[in-house]
N, C-alpha and C positions, 0 to 999 in steps of 0.2 A: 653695182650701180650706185647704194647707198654713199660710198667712199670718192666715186668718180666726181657723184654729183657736190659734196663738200669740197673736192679739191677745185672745181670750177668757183666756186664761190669766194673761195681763200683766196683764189690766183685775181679775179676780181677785183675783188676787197684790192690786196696788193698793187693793184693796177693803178687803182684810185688813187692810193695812197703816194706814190712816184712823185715826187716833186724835183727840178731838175735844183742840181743844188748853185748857192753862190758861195765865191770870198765871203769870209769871215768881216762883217764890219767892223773898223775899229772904234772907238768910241770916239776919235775926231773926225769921224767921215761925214761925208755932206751927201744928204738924201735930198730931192727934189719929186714933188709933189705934184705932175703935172698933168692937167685938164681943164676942163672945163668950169661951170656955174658947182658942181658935185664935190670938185677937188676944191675949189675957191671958200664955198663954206653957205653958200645963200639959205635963209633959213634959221640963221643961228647965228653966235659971235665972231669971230676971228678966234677966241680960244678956243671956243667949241668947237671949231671945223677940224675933220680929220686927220691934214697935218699937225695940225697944235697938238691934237691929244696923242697921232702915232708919237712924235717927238719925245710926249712926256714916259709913255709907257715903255720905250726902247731904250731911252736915254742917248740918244743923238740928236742933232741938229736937222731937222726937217723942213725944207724951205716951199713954201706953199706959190706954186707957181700956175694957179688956177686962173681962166677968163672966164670970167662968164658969159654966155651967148655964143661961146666959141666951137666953130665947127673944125674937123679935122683938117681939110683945107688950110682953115688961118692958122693952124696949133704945129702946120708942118712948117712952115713958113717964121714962126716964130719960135721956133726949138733953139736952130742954132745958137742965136744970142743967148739963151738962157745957159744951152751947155757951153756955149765959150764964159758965160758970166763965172759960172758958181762950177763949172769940169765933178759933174758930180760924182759921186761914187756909183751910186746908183740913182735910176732912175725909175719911178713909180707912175705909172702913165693907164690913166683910165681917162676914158675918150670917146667922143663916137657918138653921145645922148642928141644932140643937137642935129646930129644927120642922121640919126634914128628918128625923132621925134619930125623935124620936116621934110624927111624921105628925099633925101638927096642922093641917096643909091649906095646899095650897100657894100658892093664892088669898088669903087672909090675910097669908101669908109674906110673900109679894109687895107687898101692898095696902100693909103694914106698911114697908117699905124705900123703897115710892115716897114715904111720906108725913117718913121719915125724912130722904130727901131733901132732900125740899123743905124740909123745917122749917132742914136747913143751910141752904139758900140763900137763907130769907128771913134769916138771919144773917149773909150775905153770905160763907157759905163756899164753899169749891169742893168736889164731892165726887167720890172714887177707889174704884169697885165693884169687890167680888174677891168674884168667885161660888165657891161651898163646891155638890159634890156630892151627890147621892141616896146612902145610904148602901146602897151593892150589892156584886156580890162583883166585878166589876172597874170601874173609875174610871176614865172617859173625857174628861171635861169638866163644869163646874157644872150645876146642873138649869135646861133650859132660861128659865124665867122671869127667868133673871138677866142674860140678854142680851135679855131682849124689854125689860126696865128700863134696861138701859144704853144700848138704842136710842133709847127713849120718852124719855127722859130727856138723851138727849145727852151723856154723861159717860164718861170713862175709863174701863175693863173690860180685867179679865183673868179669865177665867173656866177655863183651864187649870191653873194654878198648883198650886192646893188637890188637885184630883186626881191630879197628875203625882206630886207629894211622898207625896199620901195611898196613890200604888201601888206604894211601891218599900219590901218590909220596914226596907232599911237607912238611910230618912229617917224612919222612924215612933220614935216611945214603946211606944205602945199601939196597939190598931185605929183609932182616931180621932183621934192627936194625933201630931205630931209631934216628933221630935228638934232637938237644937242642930243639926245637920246642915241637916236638915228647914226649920227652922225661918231656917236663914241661905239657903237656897233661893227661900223667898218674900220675903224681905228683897229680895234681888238681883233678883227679878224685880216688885216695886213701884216699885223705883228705876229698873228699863228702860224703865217701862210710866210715868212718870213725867218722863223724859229725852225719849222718845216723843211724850208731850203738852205737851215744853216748860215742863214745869215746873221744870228742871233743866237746866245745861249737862253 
């Protein structure tokens, strides 16, 4: 019983651990950084926001392609330009806060990110989901839907990050945004979650 119950734990552990892997970035590849007011940097400087710092800690080019206020609606709509602008290699797409936050339906949200997806990968890019939490009074993990996409979809996911940073007063700005602190938090844990999937040494 004692040996069953250790091998469940391991197989677990193991589970958790499964990251699905990508291409090897090369160090002239072009990452794209896209979301909302979270991706954009509000709260802090333009260096301090998480593409600047993923950028510096990776040593690639990370192109901050964040709106702020923007719902998943506008951010489907305004994709392609972006991936016809910069054909990125990959794309790093955390999204959703804004139609979490005004409850615009989370079926939509979702529908919205999967097809966001896909539209990167008919441009042959690679994409990295960072799920953003229900806007509640404690912050556990993103809203489910965003790991049932990372499943469906096969692709890198961190869905802790955004809530970890968004529960601790002294990572925040404001109620919904983060600090330079904050903000070089999820930097660090892009680039683990990215090391993870081999897209990095």
């Amino acid at each position: 019983m004692k040996k069953t119950y250790i091998f469940i734990i391991l197989l677990l552990f193991g589970c958790s651990q499964d990251v699905p892997t990508l291409a090897e970035l090369p160090i002239n590849a072009v990452i794209v950084a896209f979301g909302d007011s979270l991706t954009y940097g509000i709260g802090a400087s333009s260096e301090e926001s998480y593409p600047a710092i993923l950028s510096n800690l990776i040593q690639r080019e990370v192109i901050n392609a964040g709106v702020s206020g923007e719902r998943t609606a506008q951010g489907l709509e305004r994709l392609p330009k972006i991936l016809e602008k910069y054909q990125p290699d990959l794309l790093i797409l955390c999204h959703g806060g804004n139609d979490l936050l005004r409850k615009t339906g989370e079926k939509k949200a979702a529908d919205n990110l999967i097809a966001m997806i896909k539209m990167a990968q008919e441009y042959e890019s690679e994409v990295v989901l960072i799920g953003v939490p229900k806007p509640q009074l404690f912050l556990s993990s993103a809203a489910d839907f965003y790991t049932e996409i990372a499943t469906k979809m096969e692709i890198p996911y961190d869905g802790d990050i955004i809530a970890d940073v968004l529960s601790k007063k002294s990572l925040k700005s404001d109620v919904i945004h983060p600090n330079a602190k904050g903000y070089q938090k999820i930097a660090d844990a892009i680039a683990e979650l990215l090391r993870q999937a081999k897209a990095i040494k």
